[in-house]
C-alpha positions, 0 to 999 in steps of 0.5 A: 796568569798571562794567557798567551798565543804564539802565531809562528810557533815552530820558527826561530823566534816561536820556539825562542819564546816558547824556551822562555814561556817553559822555564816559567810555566806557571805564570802563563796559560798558552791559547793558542800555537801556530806553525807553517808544516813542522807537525812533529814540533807543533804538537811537542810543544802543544802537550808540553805547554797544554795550549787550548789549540793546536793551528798547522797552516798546511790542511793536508797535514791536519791528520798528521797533527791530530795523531800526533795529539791524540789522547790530549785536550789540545784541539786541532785545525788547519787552514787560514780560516782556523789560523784566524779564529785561533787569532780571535781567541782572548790573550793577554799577549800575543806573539805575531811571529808569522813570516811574511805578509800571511801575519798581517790578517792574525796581528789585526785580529789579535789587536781586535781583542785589545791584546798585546802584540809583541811584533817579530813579524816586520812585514806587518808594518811594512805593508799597513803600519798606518792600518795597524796603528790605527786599529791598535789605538782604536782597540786600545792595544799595544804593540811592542817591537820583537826586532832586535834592532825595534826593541833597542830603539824602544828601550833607548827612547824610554824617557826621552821626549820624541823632539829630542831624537835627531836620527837613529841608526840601525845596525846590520852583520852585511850577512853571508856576502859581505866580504865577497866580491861584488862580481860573485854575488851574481852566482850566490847560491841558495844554501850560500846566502843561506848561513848567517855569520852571527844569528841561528835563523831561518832560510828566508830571513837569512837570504834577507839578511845577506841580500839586505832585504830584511834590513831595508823592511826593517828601516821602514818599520821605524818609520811607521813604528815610531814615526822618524822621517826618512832621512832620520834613519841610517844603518851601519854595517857592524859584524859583532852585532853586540849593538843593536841600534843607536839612537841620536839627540839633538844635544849630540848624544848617542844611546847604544844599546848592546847585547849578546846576539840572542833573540830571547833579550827582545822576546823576553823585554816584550813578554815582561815589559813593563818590567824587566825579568831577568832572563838566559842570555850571555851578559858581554865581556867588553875586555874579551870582545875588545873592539867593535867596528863600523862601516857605511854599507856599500850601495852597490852591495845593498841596493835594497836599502836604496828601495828602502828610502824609495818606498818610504819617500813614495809612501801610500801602498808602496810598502805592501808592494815592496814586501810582495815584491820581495817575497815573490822574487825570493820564492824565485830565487830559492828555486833557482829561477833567478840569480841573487843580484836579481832580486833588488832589480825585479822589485824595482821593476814592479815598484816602477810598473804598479806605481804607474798603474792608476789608483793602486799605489794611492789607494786609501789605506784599508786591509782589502786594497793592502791585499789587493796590492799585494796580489797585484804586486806577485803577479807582476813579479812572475810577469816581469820574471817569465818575460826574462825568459 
């Protein structure tokens, strides 16, 4: 029986995993589930999956979750401190599915128990891939890549030899605005940036998708992944999002890897590699679907890809500063103290003011100066955006 935990339970992917774990439930033992506030869906799953522990991130909401398990075994915390300690807990496999740069601290803690870390959490690598990696090697850890756009390279790559690979490409819907005209970004509202064409996902991972955001993370997290250099990386606007990456020979070759737009493919190749299971999800109709179309993204609708290639040619701490950065500007943007279009020129600003502050972006790569940039990085984010007026 696999021991599993699942950290960000009652988000997208959590409750996508958890689908999987319960159409199997004698094959899994659950350690240990996590949600940000929604009480009421972390403790159903909880009693449903008889989880030894039950985290909820928000202390004040540690009464609500006790009642609502009361008459259980499933024991009860809240808080950092008890999210990573739940983290600390033996597991064969962990799912590290925490937005932001708060799944950083329970993904190292997880690779510190030798466990598998099936990674849905990008901003993990973005921030301190070399720290990840090398604690994973130290631990004899694995990490597999839950992204579906990581898992179609790491499904397209098996076999091969590294030296052969000449680029690879990853693929992006161009979210809520991509036929919108650019002048109107300037007013996108949240609840606008907010609906994805194609994938049922959270508000902020949405609102990434539209600004492309998440896709800029994403292209740095191929980088520290699987080590391609920066101008190894493309990415194609696709609006079917039926493939998922394409990986480029050196012969001239392309190996595509295609699928429905369903979370629970790369979930379950994590949770089964490696072997592969059969699993829910639709199986493609090409005759049906008919055609899939291609185009360059534009640089003035996307100039978060730009940043992308910037941080990546600066690299040391630039990453967490980026991901910080973003994170900040986003929490503006949600409350409706910055426009959409702002976003991309703030975290510009704070890359271009850190990178001149002596000793921040070259720091050696340990978690305190990881988290010190990152703390650095919000604050200059509410500077530069309280100085806008």
């Amino acid at each position: 029986m696999k021991r599993v935990s699942i950290f960000g339970a009652t988000g997208s992917i959590g409750q996508n995993t958890i689908d999987l774990i319960k159409r199997a439930p004698s094959e899994y033992q659950v350690v240990a589930l996590t949600g940000g506030g929604n009480v009421r869906q972390l403790a159903a799953d909880a009693r449903a999956l008889n989880a030894e522990v039950a985290v909820i991130a928000d202390p004040a909401r540690l009464p609500d979750l006790r009642a609502a398990l009361e008459g259980t075994t499933v024991e009860c915390a809240a808080g950092a401190t008890a999210l990573q300690e739940a983290a600390s807990r033996p597991a064969d496999w962990v799912m590290s599915a925490i937005i932001g740069a708060a799944g950083l601290r329970p993904g190292l803690a997880a690779l510190a128990q030798g466990a598998t870390l099936a990674l849905a959490n990008k901003e993990t690598l973005v921030a301190a891939g070399p720290l990840v990696m090398s604690e994973a090697a130290r631990h004899e850890a694995t990490i597999l890549p839950v992204d579906s756009e990581h898992s179609a390279i790491f499904q397209a790559l098996a076999g091969e030899a590294p030296a052969s690979v000449e680029r690879v490409i990853l693929t992006a819907s161009g979210g809520a605005f991509r036929d919108w005209p650019l002048a109107k970004l300037e007013t996108a509202t949240p609840e606008e940036a907010a609906t994805h064409p194609n994938w049922d996902m959270g508000q902020r991972i949405t609102i990434d998708s539209a600004s492309m955001f998440n896709k800029a993370l994403e292209v740095i997290e191929a980088r520290e992944f699987f080590g391609f250099e920066p101008e190894q990386i493309e990415v194609l606007i696709h609006p079917e999002s039926m493939v998922h990456a394409l990986v480029g020979h050196v012969d001239g070759g392309l190996m595509a890897h295609l699928g429905a737009p369903d979370m629970r493919h790369a979930i379950g190749y994590a949770l089964h590699w490696p072997a592969r299971a059969p699993l829910p999800v639709a199986r493609l109709d090409l005759a049906a679907l008919g055609k899939l179309t291609f185009s360059d993204p534009d640089p003035a609708r996307y100039p978060a890809l730009d940043l992308a290639q910037r941080v990546m040619r600066r690299g040391g701490l630039s990453g967490a500063i980026f991901n910080a950065a973003k994170e900040r500007a986003l929490d503006h943007f949600i409350a409706r103290r910055i426009g959409f279009t702002d976003m991309a020129r703030i975290v510009s600003a704070v890359l271009d003011r850190t990178d001149a502050t002596a000793g921040v972006v070259d720091a050696e790569f340990t978690l305190d100066n990881v988290l010190n940039a990152d703390h650095l990085a919000r604050i200059r984010t509410d500077e530069i955006i309280a100085s806008r007026g």
